[in-house]
N, C-alpha and C positions, 0 to 999 in steps of 0.2 A: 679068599681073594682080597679082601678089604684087608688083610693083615699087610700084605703085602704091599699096599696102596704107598703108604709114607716114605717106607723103604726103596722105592723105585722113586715116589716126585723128587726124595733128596738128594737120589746118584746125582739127575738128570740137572735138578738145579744149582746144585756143587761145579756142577761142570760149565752151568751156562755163567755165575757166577763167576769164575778163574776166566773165562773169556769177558765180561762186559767187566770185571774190572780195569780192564786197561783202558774203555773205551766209555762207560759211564762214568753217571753218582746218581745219588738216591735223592736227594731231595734237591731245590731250586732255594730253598730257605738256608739262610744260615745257620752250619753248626755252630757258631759263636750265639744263637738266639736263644732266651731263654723261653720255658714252658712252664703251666702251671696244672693243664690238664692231668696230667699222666702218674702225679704222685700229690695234689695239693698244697705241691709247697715249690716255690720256684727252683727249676732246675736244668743245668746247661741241657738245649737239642743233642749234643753230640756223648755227653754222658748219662742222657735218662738207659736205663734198660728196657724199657715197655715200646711197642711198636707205633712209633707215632708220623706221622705229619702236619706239616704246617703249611697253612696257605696265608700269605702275604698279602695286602694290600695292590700292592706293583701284578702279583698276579692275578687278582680279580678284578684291575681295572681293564690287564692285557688281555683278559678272555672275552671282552666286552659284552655283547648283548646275551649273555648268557644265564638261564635256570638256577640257581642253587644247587638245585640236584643236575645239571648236567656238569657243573664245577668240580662235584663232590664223582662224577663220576669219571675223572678220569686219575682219580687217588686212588692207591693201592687198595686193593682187596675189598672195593665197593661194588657194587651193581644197582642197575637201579631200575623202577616200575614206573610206567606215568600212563594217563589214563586217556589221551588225547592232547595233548600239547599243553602251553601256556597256561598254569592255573588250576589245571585239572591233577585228580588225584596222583599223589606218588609216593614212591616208599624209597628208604635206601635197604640194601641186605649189605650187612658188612658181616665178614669172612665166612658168610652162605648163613648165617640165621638168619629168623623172621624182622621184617621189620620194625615190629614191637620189642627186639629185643634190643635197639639201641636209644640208649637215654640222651636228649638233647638240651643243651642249657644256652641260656643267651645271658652273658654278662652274669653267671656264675647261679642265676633260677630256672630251675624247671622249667618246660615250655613243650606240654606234649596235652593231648586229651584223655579224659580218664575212663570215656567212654570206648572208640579204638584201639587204645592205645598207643596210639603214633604222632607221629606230628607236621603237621600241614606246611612240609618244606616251600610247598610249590606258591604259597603266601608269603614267603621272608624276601624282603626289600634285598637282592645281592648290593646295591649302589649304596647302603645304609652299613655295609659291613666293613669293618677292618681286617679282620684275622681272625681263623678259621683254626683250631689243633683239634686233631684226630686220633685219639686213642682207638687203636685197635686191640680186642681183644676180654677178657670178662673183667668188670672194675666195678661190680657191686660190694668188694669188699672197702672200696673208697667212696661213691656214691649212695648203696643203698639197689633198691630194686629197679629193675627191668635193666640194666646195663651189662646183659650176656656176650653180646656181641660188642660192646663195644661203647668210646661215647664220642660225640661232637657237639663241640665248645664253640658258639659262635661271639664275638667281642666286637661292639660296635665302635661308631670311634671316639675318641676320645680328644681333648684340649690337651695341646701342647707347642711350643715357640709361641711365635709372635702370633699375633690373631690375623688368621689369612681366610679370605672367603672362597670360594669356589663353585661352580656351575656346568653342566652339559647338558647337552639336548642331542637325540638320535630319531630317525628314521630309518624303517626298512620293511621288509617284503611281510604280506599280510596286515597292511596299512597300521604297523607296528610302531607306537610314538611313545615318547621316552623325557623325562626332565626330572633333574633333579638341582637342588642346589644348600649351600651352607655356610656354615661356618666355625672356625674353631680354634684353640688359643691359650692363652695365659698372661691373667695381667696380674700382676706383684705375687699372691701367693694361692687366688684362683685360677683353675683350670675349667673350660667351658667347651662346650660343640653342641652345633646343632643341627639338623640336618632334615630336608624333606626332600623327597622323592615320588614320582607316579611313572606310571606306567598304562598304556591302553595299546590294544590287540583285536583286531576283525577276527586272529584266527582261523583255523579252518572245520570241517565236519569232526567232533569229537572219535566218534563210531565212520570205521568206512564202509560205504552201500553204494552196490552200483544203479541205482537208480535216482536218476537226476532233478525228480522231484522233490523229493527225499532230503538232498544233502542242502547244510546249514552252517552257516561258519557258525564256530561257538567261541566267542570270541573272551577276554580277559581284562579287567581293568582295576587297577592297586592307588592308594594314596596311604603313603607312610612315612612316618616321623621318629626321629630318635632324640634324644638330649643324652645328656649328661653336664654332672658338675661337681666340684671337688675343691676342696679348702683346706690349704696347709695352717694351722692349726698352731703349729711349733713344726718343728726340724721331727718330730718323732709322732707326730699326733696328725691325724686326716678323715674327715668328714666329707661325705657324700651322696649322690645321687644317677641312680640312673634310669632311662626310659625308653622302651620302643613301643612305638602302636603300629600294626598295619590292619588296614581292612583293603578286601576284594570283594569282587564281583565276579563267577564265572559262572560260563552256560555250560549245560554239557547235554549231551543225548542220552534217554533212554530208550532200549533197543525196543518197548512193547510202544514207542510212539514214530519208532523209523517203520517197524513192521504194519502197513495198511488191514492187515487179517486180524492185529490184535483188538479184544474189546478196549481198552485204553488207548489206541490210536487217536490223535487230537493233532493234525500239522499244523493246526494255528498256535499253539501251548510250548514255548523254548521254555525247558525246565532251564533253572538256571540256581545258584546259593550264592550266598554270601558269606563272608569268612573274615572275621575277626580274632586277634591274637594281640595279644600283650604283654607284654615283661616290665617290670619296675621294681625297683629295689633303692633302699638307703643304708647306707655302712658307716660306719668306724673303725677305722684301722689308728691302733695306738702300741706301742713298743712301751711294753710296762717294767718291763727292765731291759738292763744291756742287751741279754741273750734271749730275752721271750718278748714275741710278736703275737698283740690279738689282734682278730680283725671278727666283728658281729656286724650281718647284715639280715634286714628284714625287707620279705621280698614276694611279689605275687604274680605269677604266671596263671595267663586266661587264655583260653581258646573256645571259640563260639563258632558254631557254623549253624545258619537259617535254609533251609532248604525249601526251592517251591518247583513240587512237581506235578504233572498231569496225572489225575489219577484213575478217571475212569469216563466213559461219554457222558456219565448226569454230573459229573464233579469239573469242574475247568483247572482246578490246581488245591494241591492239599502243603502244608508249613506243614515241618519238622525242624523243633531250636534242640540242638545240644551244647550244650556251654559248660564247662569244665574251669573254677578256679582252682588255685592251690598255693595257698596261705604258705610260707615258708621261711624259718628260720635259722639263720647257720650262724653257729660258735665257732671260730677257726683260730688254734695256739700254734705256733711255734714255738719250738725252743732250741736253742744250741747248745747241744752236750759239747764237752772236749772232744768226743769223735760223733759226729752226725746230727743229724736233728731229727729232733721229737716234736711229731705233729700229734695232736690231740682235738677233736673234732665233737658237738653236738649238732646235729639236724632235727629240725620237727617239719614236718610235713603235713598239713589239714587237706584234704582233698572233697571238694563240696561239686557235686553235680546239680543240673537245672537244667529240664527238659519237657518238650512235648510228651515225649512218654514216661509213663508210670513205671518208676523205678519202685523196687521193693526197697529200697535204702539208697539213702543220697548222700553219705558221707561218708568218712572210717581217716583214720589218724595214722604216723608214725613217727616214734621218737627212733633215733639215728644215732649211735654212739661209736667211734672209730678213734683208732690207736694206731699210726703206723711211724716206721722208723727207716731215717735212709742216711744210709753212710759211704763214703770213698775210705778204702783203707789200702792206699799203697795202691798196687794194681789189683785190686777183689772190689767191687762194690754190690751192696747187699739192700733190700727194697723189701720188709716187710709190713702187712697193712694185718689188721683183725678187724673187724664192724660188727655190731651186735643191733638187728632190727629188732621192734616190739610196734607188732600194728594191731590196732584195733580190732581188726576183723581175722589176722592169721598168725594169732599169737607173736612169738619170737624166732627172726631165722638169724643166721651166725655163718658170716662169711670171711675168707682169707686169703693169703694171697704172699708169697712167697718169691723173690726174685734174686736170683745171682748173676755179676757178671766177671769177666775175667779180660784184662789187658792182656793178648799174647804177645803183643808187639807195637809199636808206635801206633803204626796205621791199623794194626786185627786186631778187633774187642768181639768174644764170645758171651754168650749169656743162656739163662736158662729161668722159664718157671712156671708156675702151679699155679691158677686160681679156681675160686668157686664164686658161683654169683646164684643171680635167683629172679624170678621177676613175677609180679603178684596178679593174677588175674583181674581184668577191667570189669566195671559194671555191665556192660554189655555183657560177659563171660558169667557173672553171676546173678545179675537180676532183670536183665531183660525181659518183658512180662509177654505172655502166652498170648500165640498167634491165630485166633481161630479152636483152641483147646490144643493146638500145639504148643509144647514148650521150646523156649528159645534159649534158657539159660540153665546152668545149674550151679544155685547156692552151694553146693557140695565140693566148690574146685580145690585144689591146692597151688600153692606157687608151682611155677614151671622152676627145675634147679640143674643148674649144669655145673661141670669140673672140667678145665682146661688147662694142657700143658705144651708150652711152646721153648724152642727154642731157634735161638738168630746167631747168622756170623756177618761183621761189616766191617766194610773195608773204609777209609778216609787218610786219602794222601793227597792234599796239595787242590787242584780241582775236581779229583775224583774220586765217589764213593760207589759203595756198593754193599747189598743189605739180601740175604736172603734168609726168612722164618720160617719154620716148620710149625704148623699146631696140628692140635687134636682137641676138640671139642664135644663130650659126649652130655646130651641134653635129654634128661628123664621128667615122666609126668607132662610130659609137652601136651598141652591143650589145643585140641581138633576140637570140628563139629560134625560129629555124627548125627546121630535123632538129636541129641542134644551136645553141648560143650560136655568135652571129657579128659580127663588125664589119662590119656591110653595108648599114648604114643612115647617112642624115646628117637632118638636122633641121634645121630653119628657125623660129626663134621671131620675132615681132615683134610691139612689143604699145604699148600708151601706160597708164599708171594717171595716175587722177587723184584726187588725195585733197584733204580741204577741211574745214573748220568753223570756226563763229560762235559765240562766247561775248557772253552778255549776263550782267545782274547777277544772276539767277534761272534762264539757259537755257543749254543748251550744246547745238549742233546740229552733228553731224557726219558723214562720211560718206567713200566712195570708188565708183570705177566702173573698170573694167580693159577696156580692149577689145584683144582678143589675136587674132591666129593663129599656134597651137602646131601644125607641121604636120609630115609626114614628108614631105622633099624630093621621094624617089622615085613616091611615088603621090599626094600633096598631100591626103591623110586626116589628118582633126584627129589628135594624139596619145590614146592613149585616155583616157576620164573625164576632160578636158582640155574648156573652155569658148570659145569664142567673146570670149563677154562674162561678167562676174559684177560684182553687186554688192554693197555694203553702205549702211546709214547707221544711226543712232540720233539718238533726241533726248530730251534730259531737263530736269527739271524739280525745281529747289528749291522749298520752300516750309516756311518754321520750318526743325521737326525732321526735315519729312518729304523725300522725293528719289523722283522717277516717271519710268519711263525707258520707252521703247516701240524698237525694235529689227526692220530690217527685212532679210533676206538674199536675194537672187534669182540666179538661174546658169541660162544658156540651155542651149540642146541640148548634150549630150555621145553618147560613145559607148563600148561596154565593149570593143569590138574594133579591133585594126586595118585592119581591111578596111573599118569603119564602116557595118556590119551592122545592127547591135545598138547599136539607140539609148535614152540616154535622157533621158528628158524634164525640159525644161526646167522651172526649179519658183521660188518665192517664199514662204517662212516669215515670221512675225511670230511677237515675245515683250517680253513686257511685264516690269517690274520694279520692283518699288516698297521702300524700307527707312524704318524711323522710328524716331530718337533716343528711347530712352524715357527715361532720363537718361542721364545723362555716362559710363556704364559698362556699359550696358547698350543692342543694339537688336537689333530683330527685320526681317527680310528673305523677300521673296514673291516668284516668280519661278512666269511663266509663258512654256514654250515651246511653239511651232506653236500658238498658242493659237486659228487655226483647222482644225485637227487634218489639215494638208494631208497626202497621201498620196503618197513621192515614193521612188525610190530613187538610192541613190550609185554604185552596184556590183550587177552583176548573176553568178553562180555559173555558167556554164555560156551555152549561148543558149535563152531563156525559149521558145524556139519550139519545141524539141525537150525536149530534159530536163533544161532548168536552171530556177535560180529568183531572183527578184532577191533581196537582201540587205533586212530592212524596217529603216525608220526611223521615231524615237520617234512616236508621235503625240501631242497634245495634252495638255501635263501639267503638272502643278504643283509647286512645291518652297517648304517655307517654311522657315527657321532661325532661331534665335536666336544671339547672340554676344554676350560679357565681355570687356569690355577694360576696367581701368581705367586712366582718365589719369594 
């Protein structure tokens, strides 16, 4: 039956395809913009081959009081987890792998923990971000480990024009408050910004319970900062700097202190962490001759989280610190052959742990060696990458990645290709120490490694494109937790997205539809919190000063288990959006989510049937701001 699976999403997407091209496009971003995620070397949106998006500045000031991860969730072929609203844990799954399987950078470092694996989206300042690129799809022959699924490149902002400052402040439902402000610029041959932001949140009950004694807003609150700075040097020489810090605060519930029966029941005890993350890096980008570009940057990604929870009636609250740096160097060459350029790449990677718990090893290294090659010849363009890891602790793995496309026509570009990736087990996976004379880890893991092969046909005439991919992602040695972490799992992803939108002179309609099965080889059980189908679309509207946007998200059955026990339900949100120019420096911005106050969860704590409880999501609410900018 699974053979069957591709060959039916691709009739059915072909066809929806040849209808939304006359009536979409794919993306809101310009195909004139360039990219650097998707091959490491800049290259036009509308001629990379690899499946990407980009989100714009214009659009993440238009989604206003918005998550990171609810931003990220309405892009092609994402889904997403969240543990209780504002703050609280979440994952993305891009094109149905695990969360850990996509690698996140901020301003070209690392920025994940090495303990989970993941990375604490629900801490990243959206107000501190510029632009977002989305590589869909495996690119550990370009990065390196954990990037199966996929990566996101987050880019803060940066100085440029004149130095203009800027400011906003919002309000809204769950006594929800908001300011940021900055500045940024260029005077003679420096470039500068700088930028601070907060954010605080009553929130509401993390965990929903119907009992009224019981329930606790678990509220959120953020102070974060970013800089940057950069010096032209000469005409071909540049020197730099860059920085984000953000810490939070969030509370959240645990379900043995909602339940009155449990021995660790304490109502007076709001567990609650705090969470710390940071990126900084310094580079040199110099043009060492006509045709070869270096650029070397040294750079460190931190993630810390302090936990304080209730732990038992003689204990009032027990700390847990995990803190994850990670030392990081990249060598990056260009060169310009007569056809194509030759990228050449070193990465080292130091990855040091620091914790409450006794880790059996708190460090392990990787050197990073990559070669890859990208050319236009005529109408053919070709995209190959090779990477050779050597880590400390899993010897040498050897990754590739293969790409072709094909102009049929002005407006049809076809393409096609192959990668392998791989992603290295976290210390939690291998040395988390014994729980009681249970064990928790095992030393004995290997990388998880997966082989991916996709292909895309997209259309781009005038204001309208249109984009639909096919993959197949088959992922071996996947580590579960049985009695202990194991490589005894393989997985089977196979999926189609289709993404599309129409521009008129006043309208812009766009949208995506994903139909997937993310399954586990051995029992053919969806992956968990893992969809079927999901979708998105929006549509908006100019008129004068003002801009109306309406926003529609829907995601079928999932499930919280692997056994696929414990389902949950399929759901469809609406939010609305509206902003109006009051003059040239000034406008104010409305923003309504679930705005029919739909009742759904992402994530369920336990199984609801026995003594767990699902995780709640916002309902119905509104958010207004104002913002300063003068031109």
């Amino acid at each position: 039956m699974k053979q069957s699976i591709i060959a039916s999403l691709v009739s059915a997407s072909l066809a929806s395809v040849a209808f939304n091209a006359s009536t979409f496009a794919d993306e809101a971003a310009s195909l004139d913009d360039t990219i650097v995620t998707a091959s490491r070397t800049s290259e036009s949106l509308s001629k990379t081959l690899a499946d990407v998006s980009v989100i714009d500045r214009a659009q993440i000031e238009r989604a206003g009081q918005s998550s990171l991860v609810e931003i990220l969730q309405t892009q092609p072929g994402i889904e997403i987890t969240n543990t209780g609203g504002a703050g609280k844990s979440s994952g993305i799954f891009m094109r149905g792998t695990n969360t850990s399987h996509v690698l996140v950078l901020v301003d070209g470092v690392r920025f994940n923990s090495a303990t989970t694996g993941t990375t604490a989206f629900e801490n990243l300042p959206v107000a501190l971000i510029d632009r977002i690129e989305i590589l869909r799809g495996p690119a550990a022959s370009l990065y390196g480990q954990d990037a199966i699924g996929g990566v996101i490149q987050i880019f803060t902002k940066k100085g440029s024009g004149k130095p203009q400052f800027y400011a906003s402040v919002g309000y809204g439902t769950y006594d929800t408050k908001t300011a940021e402000a900055g500045v940024h610029g260029t005077i003679n041959d420096t470039s500068f910004a700088f930028g601070i932001s907060s954010q605080d949140t009553d929130g509401f009950s993390a965990l929903k319970t119907n009992n009224p004694n019981l329930k606790d807003d678990d509220g959120y609150s953020n102070l974060s900062i970013t800089s940057s700075l950069s010096h032209k040097i000469s005409e071909d020489d540049e020197i730099g700097l860059q920085l984000l810090h953000s810490k939070g605060k969030t509370r959240f519930d645990n379900r043995y202190n909602i339940d009155p029966f449990s021995p660790a029941f304490d109502p007076a005890f709001s567990d609650y962490a705090e969470i710390t993350q940071q990126s900084y890096s310094v580079y040199t980008k110099n043009k060492i001759t006509s045709n070869w570009t270096s650029t070397l940057r040294v750079g460190e990604g931190d993630d810390e989280t302090v936990t304080y929870a209730a732990l038992g009636p003689f204990t009032s609250e027990s700390r847990s610190l995990f803190r994850t740096k990670q030392h990081q160097l990249t060598w990056l060459n260009d060169v310009k052959l007569p056809v194509g350029v030759l990228t050449l790449a070193y990465d080292r990677l130091e990855e040091r742990v620091k914790s409450t718990t006794d880790f059996k090893e708190n460090s392990r290294n990787n050197d990073g060696y990559f070669a890859g090659y990208l050319a236009d010849l005529g109408n053919h363009t070709i995209h190959l990458n090779y990477r050779s890891d050597h880590n400390t602790r899993f010897g040498t793995n050897d990754t590739g990645g293969v790409s072709y496309g094909y102009q049929l026509t002005d407006s049809w570009r076809a393409s096609a290709s192959y990668g392998t990736a791989f992603r290295a087990p976290t210390f939690n996976d291998l040395y988390y120490p014994d729980f009681f004379g249970f064990a928790q880890a095992n030393p004995n893991l290997k990388p998880e490694k997966s082989e991916s092969i996709e292909a895309s046909l997209r259309y781009n005439r005038d204001k309208t494109t249109a984009s639909v991919t096919v993959y197949q992602n088959k992922i071996r040695d996947l580590i579960v937790f049985t009695s202990i972490p194991e490589n005894v799992r393989k997985a089977e992803i196979q999926g189609v997205t289709v993404a599309a939108s129409q521009a008129w002179d006043s309208w812009l309609l766009q949208g995506s539809v994903d139909i997937q099965s993310p399954r586990d080889e051995s029992t053919d059980n969806l992956l968990i919190r893992r969809a079927n189908n999901h979708a998105s679309a929006s549509l908006g509207y100019t008129l004068g000063d003002w801009h109306f946007g309406a926003e529609g998200i829907a995601s079928s059955k999932r499930y919280n288990d692997t056994a696929n026990n414990i389902s949950l339900a399929g759901y469809t949100i609406f939010n609305l959006t509206t902003d109006y120019q009051i003059n040239q420096d000034w406008k104010i911005q409305a923003r309504l989510n679930n705005m029919f106050d739909k009742q759904y969860a992402l994530a369920y704590d336990g199984n609801p049937r026995t003594d767990g409880f699902a995780y709640d999501t916002p309902g119905s609410n509104l958010f207004v701001s104002v913002r300063w900018q003068p031109k």
